[in-house]
C-alpha positions as CSV (number, residue, x, y, z in Angstrom):
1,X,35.2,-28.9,-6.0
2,X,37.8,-29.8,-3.5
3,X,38.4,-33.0,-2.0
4,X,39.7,-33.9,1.5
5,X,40.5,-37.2,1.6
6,X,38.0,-39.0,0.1
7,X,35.7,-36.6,0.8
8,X,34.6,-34.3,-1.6
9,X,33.6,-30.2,-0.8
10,X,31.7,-28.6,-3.5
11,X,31.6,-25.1,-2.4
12,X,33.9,-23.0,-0.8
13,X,32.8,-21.7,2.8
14,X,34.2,-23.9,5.7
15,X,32.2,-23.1,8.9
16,X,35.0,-22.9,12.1
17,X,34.2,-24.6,15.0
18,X,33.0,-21.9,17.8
19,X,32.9,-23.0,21.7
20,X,29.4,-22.8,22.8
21,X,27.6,-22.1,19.2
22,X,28.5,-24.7,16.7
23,X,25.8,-27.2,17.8
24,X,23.6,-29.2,15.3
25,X,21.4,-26.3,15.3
26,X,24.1,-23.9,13.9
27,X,25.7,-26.2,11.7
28,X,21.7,-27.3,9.8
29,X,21.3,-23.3,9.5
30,X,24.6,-23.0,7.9
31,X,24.2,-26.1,5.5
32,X,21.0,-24.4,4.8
33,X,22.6,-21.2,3.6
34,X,25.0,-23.2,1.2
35,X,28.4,-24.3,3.4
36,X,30.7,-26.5,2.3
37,X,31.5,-28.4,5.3
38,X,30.6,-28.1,8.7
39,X,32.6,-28.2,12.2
40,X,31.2,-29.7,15.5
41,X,32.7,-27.8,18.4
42,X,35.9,-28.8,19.9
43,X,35.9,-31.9,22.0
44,X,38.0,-32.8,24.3
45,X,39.7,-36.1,23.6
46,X,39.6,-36.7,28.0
47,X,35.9,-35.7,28.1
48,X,35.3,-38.3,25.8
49,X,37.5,-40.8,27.1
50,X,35.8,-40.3,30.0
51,X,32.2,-40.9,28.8
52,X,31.0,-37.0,29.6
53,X,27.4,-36.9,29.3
54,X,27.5,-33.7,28.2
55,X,30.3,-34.4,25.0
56,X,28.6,-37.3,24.3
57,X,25.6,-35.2,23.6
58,X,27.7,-33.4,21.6
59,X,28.9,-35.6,19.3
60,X,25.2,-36.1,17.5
61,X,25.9,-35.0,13.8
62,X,22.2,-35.8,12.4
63,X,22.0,-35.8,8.8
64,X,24.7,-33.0,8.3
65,X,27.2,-33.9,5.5
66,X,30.0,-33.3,4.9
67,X,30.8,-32.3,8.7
68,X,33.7,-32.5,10.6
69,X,34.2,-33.8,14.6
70,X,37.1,-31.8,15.8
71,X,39.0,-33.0,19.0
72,X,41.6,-31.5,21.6
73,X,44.1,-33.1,23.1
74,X,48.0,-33.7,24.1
75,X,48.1,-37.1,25.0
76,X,48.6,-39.9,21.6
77,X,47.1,-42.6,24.2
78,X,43.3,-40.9,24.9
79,X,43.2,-38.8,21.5
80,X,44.0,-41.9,19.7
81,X,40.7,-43.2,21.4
82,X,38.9,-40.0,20.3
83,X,39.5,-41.2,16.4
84,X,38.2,-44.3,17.0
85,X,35.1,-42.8,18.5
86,X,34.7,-40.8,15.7
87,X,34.8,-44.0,13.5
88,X,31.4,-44.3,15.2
89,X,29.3,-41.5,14.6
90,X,27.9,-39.6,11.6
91,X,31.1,-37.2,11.0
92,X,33.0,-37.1,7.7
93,X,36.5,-36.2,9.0
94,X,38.3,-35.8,11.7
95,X,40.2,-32.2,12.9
96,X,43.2,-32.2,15.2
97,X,42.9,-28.3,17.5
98,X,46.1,-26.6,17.5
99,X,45.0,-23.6,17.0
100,X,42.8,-23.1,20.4
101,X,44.5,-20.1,22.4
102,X,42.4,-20.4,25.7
103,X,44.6,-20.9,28.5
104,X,42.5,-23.5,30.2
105,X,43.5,-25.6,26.7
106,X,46.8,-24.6,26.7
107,X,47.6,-25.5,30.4
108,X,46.9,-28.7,29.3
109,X,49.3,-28.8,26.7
110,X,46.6,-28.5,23.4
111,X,45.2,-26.2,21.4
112,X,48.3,-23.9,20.5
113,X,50.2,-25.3,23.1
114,X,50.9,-28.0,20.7
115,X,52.9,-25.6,18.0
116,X,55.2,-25.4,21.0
117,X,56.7,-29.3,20.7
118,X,56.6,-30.1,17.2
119,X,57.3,-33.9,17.9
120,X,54.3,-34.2,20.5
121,X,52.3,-32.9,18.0
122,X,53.3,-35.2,15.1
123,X,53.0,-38.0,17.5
124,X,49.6,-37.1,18.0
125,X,48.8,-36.9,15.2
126,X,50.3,-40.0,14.2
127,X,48.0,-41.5,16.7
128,X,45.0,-40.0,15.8
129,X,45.4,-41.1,11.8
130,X,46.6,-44.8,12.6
131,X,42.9,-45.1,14.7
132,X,40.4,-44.2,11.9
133,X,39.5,-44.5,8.8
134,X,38.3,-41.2,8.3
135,X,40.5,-38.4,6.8
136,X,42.5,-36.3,9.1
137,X,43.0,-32.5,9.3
138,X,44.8,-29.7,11.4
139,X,43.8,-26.4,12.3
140,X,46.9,-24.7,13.5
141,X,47.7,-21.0,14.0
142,X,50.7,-19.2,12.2
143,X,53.1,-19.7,15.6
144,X,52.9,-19.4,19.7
145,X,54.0,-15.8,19.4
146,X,55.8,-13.8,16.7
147,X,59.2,-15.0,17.9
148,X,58.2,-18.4,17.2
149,X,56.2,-18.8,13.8
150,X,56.5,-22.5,13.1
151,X,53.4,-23.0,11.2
152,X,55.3,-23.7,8.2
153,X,57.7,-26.5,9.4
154,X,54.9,-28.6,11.5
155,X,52.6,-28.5,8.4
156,X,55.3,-30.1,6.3
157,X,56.1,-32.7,9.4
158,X,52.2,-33.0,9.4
159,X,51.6,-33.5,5.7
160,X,54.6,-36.2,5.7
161,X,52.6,-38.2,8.1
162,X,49.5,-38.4,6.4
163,X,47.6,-35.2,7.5
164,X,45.1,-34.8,4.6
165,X,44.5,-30.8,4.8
166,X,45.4,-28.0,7.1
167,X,43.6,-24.8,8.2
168,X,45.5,-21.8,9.1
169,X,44.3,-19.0,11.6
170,X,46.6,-16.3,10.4
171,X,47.2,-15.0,13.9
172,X,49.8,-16.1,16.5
173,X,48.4,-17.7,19.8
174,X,49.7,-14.3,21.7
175,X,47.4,-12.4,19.3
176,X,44.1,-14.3,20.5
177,X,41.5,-12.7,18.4
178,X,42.9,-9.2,18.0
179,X,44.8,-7.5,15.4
180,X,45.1,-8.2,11.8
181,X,45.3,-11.7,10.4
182,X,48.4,-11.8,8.3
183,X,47.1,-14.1,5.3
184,X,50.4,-13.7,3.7
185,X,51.0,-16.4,5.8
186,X,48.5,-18.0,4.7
187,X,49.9,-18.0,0.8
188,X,53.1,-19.1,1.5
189,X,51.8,-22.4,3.1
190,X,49.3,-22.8,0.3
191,X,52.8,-22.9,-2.0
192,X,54.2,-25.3,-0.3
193,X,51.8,-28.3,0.5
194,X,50.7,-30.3,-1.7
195,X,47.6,-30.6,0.1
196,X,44.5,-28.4,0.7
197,X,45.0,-25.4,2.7
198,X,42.3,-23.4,4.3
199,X,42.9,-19.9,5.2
200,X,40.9,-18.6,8.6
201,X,40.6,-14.7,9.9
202,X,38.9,-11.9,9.2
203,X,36.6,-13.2,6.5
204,X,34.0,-10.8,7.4
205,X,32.4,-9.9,3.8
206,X,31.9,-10.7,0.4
207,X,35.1,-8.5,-0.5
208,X,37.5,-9.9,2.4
209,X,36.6,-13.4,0.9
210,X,37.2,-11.7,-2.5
211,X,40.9,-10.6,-1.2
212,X,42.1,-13.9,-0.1
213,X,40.3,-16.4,-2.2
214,X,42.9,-17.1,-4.0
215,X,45.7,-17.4,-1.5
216,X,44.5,-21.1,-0.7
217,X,41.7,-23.5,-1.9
218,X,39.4,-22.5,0.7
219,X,38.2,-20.3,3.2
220,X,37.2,-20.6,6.8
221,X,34.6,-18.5,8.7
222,X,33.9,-18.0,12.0
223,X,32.8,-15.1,14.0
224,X,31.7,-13.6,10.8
225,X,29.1,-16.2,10.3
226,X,27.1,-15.7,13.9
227,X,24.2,-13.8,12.7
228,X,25.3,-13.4,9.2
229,X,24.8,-16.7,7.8
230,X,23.9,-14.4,4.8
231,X,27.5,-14.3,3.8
232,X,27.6,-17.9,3.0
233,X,25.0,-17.5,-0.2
234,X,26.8,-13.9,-0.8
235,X,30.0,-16.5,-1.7
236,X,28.1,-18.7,-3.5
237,X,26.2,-16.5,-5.5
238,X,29.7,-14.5,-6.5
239,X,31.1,-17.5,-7.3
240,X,28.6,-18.6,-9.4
241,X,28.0,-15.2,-11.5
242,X,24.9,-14.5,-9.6
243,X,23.8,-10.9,-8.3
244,X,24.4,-10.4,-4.9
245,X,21.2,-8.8,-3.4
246,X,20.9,-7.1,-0.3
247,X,20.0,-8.8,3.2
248,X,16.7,-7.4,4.3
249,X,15.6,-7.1,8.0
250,X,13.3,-9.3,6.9
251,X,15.1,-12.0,5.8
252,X,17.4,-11.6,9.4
253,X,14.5,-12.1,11.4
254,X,13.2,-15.1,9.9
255,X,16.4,-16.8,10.0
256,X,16.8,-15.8,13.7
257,X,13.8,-17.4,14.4
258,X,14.8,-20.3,12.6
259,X,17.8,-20.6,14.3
260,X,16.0,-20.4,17.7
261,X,13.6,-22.9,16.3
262,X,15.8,-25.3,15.8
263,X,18.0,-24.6,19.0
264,X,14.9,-25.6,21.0
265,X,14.2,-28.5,18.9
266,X,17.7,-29.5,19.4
267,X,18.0,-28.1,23.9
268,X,15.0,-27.3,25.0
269,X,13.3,-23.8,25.5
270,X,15.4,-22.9,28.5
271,X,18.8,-23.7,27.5
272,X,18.3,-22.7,24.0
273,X,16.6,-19.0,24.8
274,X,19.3,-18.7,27.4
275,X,22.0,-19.4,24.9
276,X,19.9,-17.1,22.0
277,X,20.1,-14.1,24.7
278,X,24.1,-13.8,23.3
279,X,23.6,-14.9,19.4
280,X,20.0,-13.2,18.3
281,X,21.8,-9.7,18.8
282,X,24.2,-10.0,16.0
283,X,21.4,-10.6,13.6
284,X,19.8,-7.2,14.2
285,X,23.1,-5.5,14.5
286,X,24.0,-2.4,12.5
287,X,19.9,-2.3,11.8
288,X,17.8,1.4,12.4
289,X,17.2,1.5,16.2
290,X,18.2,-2.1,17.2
291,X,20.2,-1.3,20.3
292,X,16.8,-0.9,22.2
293,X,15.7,-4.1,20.9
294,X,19.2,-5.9,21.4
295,X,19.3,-4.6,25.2
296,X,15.5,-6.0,25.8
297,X,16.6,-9.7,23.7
298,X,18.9,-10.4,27.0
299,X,15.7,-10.7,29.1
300,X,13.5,-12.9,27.2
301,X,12.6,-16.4,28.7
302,X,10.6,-18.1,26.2
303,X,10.7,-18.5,22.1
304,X,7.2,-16.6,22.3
305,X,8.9,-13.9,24.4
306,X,11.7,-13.8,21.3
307,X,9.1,-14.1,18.2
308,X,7.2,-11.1,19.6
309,X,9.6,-9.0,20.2
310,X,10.7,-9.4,17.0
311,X,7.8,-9.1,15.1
312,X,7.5,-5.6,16.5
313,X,10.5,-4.9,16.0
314,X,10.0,-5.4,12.4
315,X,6.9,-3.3,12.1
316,X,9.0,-0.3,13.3
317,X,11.2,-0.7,11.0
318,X,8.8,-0.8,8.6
319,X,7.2,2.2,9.6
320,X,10.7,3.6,9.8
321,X,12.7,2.4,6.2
């Protein structure tokens, strides 16, 4: 078990925050599938300053525990407001973004652009721990580019004020998403905070989890998750001595479905079919014959539309394996 905070996380799959996927909906289906804490997506700390309809809709956390509301932001005054909102709703801590690499964030001065000004980023956080009484956490990447990896200095600046834990993307904001996550960077920060440190990047299987687990006290998954929440009970099971039995098409269906289901429970048919047109791929993918059936997903309109096309999928491949 670790704790953040006061809050306690008793098993070992953190679910990243993804733009555009980690609603309610998402988070449930991960909980579901044995997570140990949730993310909302990022909000920014001006959206919500500013009463956005649509980030105030976001920041609905159900029943979800232990979950996390991560904000953006570069100015102390507004993000300070955005920890006191989160005082308000159903979230269990509270994440600072330094780790975002989109330029429309870092134009703005978040997100990674933080990593650049070490003190602006202290005094935000600062801000943001002074205005809740939640526990406060950092996702940062190693550095702005490979000149400049500074991940190691702010965390210990970030950890002196208060920061309770800090997740590290082993990449460098240059890097995006490409090339290899260097989680030896990801030990060396795990050996020198005394806090928790969660390592984020390529966690893709049961044996990259395998690889790093020991290199902090957690891990963080993001892009591996979409369509895979499979790997969460793979974890859980290892972890717990368990065989680790193989996902059937089966069991991806159904928990496509379910996901849609819920999606729109939580949007509404056309919003949530239009948003399933990009996600329901990946959980057919890599399965006998799905590029036909991935190709004809981005032109369904309605659940129905979805269900039956996947139920015949599943009777070819049942003809088929």
């Amino acid at each position: 078990m670790l704790k953040i905070g006061n809050v306690k996380i008793r098993k070992p799959v953190f679910v990243a925050p993804l733009a555009g996927i980690s609603n309610e909906a998402y988070r449930k289906l991960c909980m579901d599938f044995g997570a140990g804490i949730v993310y909302s997506e990022m909000l920014s700390d001006k959206a919500i300053f500013y009463h956005n309809e649509k980030t105030k809709g976001m920041l609905e956390f159900g029943d979800i525990h232990p979950s996390v509301m991560q904000i953006f932001g570069s100015d102390p005054k507004t993000m300070a407001n955005a920890a006191r909102v989160a005082d308000e709703v159903n979230c269990d801590i509270v994440d600072i973004n330094m780790g975002c690499p989109v330029m429309k964030v870092i134009k703005t001065g978040a997100g990674s652009a933080l990593m650049r000004d070490e003190d602006l980023a202290v005094k935000v956080t600062r801000a943001v721990i002074e205005n809740t009484r939640k526990p406060v956490t950092v996702k940062m990447r190693l550095g702005y580019d490979a000149r400049h990896l500074n991940y190691l200095s702010l965390s210990k600046k970030l950890e002196d004020v208060g920061v309770s834990a800090i997740t590290l993307h082993a990449r460098t904001r240059t890097q995006m998403y490409e090339g290899k996550a260097s989680w030896e960077h990801v030990k060396i920060l795990h050996e020198n905070l005394h806090i928790p440190v969660i390592g984020n990047g390529d966690i893709r299987t049961l044996d990259d989890y395998i690889r790093h687990k020991d290199d902090c006290d957690a891990v963080m998954i993001g892009r591996g998750l979409v369509g895979n929440p499979f790997l969460i009970r793979e974890i859980n099971d290892y972890e717990k001595g368990k065989e680790i039995k193989e996902v059937t098409y089966r069991e991806k269906i159904k928990a496509c479905l379910k996901h849609t289901k819920s999606l729109v429970e939580l949007k509404g048919e056309h919003i949530a079919i239009r948003e399933m047109r990009g996600i329901a791929p990946h959980y057919i993918a890599g399965l006998y014959g799905s590029t036909v059936y991935k190709n004809r997903m981005a032109k369904v309109s309605t659940y129905k539309e979805l269900e039956e096309l996947l139920n015949e999928y599943q009777k070819v491949l049942k003809e088929a394996l």
